[in-house]
C-alpha positions in Angstrom: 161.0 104.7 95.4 163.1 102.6 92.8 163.4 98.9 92.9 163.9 95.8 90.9 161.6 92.8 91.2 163.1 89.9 90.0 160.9 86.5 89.3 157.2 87.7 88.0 155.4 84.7 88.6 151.6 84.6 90.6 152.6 87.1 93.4 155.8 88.4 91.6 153.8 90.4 88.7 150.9 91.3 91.0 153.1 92.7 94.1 155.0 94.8 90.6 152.4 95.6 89.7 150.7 97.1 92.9 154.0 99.3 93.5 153.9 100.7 90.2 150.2 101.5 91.2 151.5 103.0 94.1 154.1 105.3 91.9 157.0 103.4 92.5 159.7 103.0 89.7 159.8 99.3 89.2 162.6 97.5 87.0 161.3 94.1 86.0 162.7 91.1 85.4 161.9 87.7 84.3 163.5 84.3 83.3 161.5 84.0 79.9 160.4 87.9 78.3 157.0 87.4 78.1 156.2 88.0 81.6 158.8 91.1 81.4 157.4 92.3 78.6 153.8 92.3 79.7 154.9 95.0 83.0 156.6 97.0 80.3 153.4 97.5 78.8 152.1 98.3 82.4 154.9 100.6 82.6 157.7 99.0 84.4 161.5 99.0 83.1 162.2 96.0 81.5 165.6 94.3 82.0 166.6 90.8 80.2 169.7 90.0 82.3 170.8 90.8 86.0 173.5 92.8 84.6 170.8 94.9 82.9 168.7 95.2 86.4 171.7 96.3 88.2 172.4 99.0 85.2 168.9 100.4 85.5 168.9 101.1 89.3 170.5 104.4 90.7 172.6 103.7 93.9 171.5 102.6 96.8 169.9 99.5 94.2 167.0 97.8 95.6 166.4 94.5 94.3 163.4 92.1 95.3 163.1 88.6 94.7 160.2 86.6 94.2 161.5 83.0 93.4 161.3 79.5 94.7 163.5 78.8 97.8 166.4 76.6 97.4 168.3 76.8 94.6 167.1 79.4 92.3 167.4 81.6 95.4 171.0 80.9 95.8 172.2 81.0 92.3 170.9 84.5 92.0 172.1 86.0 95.4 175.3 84.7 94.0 175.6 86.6 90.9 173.5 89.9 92.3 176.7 89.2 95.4 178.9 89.8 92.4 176.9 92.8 90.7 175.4 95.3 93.6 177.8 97.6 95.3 178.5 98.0 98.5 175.3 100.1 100.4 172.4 98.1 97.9 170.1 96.1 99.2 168.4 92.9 98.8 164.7 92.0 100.0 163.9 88.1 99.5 160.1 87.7 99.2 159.4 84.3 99.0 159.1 81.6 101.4 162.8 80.8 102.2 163.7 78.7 105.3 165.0 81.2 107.8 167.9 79.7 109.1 169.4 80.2 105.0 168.4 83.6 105.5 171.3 84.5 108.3 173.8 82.5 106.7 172.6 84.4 103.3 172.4 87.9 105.3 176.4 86.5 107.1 177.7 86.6 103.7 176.3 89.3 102.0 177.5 91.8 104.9 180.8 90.8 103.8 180.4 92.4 100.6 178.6 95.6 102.2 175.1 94.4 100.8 172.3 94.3 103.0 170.1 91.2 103.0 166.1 91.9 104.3 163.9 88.9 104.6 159.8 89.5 103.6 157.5 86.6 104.7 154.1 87.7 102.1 150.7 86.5 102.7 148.2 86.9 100.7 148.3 85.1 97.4 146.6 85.9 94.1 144.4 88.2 96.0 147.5 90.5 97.5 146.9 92.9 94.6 143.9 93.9 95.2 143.6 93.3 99.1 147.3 94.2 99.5 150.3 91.8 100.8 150.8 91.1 104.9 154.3 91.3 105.0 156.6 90.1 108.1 160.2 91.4 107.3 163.4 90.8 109.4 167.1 92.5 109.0 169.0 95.7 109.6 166.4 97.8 110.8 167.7 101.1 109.3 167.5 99.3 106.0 163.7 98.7 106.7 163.3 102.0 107.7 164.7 103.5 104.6 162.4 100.7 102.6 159.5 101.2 104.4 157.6 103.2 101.8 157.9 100.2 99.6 156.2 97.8 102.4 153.6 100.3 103.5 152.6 100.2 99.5 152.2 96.2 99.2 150.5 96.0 102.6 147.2 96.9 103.6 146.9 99.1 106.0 148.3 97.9 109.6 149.6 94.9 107.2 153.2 94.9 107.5 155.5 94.7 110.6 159.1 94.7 111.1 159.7 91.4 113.4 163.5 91.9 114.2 166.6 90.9 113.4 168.0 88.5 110.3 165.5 85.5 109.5 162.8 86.6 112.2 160.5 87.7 108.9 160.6 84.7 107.7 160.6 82.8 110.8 157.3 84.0 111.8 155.7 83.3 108.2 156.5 79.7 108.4 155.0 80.0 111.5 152.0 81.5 110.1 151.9 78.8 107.3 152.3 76.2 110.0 149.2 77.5 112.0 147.5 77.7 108.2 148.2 73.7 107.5 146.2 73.2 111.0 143.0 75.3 109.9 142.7 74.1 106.8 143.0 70.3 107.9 140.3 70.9 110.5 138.0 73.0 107.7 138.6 69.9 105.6 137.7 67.3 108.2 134.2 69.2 109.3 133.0 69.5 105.8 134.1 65.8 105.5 132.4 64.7 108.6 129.4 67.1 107.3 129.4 64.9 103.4 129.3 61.5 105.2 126.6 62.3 107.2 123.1 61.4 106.7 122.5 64.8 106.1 125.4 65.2 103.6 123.2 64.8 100.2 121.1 67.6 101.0 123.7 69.5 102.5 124.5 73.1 100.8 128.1 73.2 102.0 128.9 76.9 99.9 125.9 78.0 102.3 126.9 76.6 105.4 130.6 78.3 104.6 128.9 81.2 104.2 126.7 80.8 107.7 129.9 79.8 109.6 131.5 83.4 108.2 128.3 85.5 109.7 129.9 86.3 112.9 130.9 82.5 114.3 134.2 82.2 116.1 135.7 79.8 113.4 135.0 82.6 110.7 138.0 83.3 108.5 139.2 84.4 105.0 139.8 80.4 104.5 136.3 80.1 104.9 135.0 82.7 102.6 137.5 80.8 99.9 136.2 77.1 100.7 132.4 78.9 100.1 133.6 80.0 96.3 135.0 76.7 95.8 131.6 75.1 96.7 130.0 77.7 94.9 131.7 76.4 91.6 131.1 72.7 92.6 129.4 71.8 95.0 131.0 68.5 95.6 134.5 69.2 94.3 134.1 66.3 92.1 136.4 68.0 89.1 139.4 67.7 92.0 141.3 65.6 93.1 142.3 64.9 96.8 146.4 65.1 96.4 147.8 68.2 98.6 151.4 69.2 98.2 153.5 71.3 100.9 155.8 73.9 100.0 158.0 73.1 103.0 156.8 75.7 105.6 154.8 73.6 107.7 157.5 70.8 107.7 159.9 73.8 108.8 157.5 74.7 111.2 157.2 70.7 113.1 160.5 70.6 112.8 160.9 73.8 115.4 158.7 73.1 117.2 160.6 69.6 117.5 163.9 71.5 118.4 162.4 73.3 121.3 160.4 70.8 122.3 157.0 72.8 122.0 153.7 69.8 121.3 152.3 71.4 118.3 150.5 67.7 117.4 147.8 69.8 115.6 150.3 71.2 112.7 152.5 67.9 112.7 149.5 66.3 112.0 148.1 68.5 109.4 151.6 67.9 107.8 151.5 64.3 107.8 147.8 64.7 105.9 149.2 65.8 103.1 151.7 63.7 102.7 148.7 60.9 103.2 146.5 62.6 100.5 149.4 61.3 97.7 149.1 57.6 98.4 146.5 55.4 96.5 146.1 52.5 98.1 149.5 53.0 100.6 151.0 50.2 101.9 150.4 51.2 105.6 146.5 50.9 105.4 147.3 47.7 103.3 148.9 46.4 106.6 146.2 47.8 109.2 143.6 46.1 106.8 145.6 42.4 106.9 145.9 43.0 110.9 142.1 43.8 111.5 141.3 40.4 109.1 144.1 38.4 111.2 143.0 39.3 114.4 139.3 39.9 114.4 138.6 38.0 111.4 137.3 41.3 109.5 136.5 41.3 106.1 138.7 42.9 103.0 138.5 44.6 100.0 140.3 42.6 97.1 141.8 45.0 94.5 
């Protein structure tokens, strides 16, 4: 099949790149022409402008974007709204909240462009191991694109969860139930470091144990053993954890229907703790324990 993918950034070029492997006709297309011209070499088309993608694709147009939610999603539904014809498609790939999605796919219909959402899993590894893709919209659009998510997925790896936003709906889900597993991977090898034990601890080997047919085996797991295996103590880090904004999404469902999810709330609120250098709130649970107990302090 023909399609466009737009933003060729860590999974943009690699998910490009595994179509063209699967003999897909791939029009790429990049902010600055580096990344372009590095598929073109790989033998994608190369476009320089969204009027040049749209010129390049034969009717019904395909177009697949792989760019960071918010803004830079909007502005270019915007202008492809104003390029694509009526019967084209558009398939957004990154990790948009789902409840822009149906006011995205609401819109869209009005101009006779259909709108797909693809929740993708699988990170910098997706081009080798292949992309698990949860995708919501018009079915008979999916249908008709299925070859292209049979191609990114591994096998069994994609599904087609339902209507408008549902794709994406169930990968914030996924990243949600993600924040949870990695908190409580975090805490064990913490609680395994301060331990008695912790100096002679080999914690790449007991990552590698854990994955030899334990019940809390994972692909997480294999990845916290290469990190260990490149240092050991992950001194040349740095404890900070950002969040993309799934697993805020995610609390903030499970908030709206009223479903306890205290695991993934709190796995949320970790990361926001992992930015603060000497925060305010321990400040004050310090100065409580040495008023009320007389406990001693550290002075800065």
């Amino acid at each position: 099949m023909q399609i466009a993918m737009l933003g060729l950034g860590r999974m943009g070029m690699n998910m490009a790149r595994r179509l063209l492997g699967g003999g897909h006709e791939v029009v790429a297309f990049n902010r600055s022409r580096d990344r372009t011209d590095e598929m073109v070499k790989e033998g994608a088309i190369g476009a320089y402008s969204l009027e040049e993608v749209v010129e390049k694709l034969d009717p019904p147009r395909t177009v697949w974007i792989m760019l960071p939610a918010g803004k830079p999603v909007e502005d270019t539904l915007a202008r492809l709204e104003e390029l694509l014809d009526p019967g084209d498609a558009i398939i957004d790939g990154g990790n948009s909240y789902y409840r822009d999605d149906i006011r995205r796919a609401e819109a869209l219909d009005k101009a006779g462009i259909a709108y797909l959402d693809a929740g993708v899993s699988g990170g910098i590894w997706g081009l080798e191991l292949g992309y698990c893709t949860m995708v919501g919209g018009p079915r008979d659009h999916f249908e008709r694109l299925e070859p292209i998510f049979k191609t990114l997925a591994p096998e069994e790896g994609y599904l087609y969860c339902g209507r408008t936003g549902a794709g994406h709906f169930v990968k914030m889900v996924h990243n949600g139930i993600e924040y949870g597993m990695m908190q409580a991977y975090g805490e064990g090898f913490e609680i395994l470091e301060a331990s008695d034990y912790g100096p002679s601890l080999d914690h790449a080997q007991i990552a590698h144990l854990w994955n030899q047919g334990s019940v809390i085996r994972s692909w997480l797991l294999e990845l916290a053993e290469e990190a260990f295996r490149n240092d050991a103590r992950l001194d040349d880090i740095t404890g900070h954890v950002d969040d993309s904004g799934e697993g805020r999404w995610t609390v903030q469902q499970a908030i709206d229907t009223a479903v306890p999810a205290p695991v993934i709330t709190e796995s949320v609120f970790a990361r926001f703790r992992s930015r603060q250098d000497n925060s305010f709130s321990n400040r004050v649970l310090a100065a409580l324990r040495r008023e009320f107990g007389g406990h001693s302090v550290k002075k800065r």
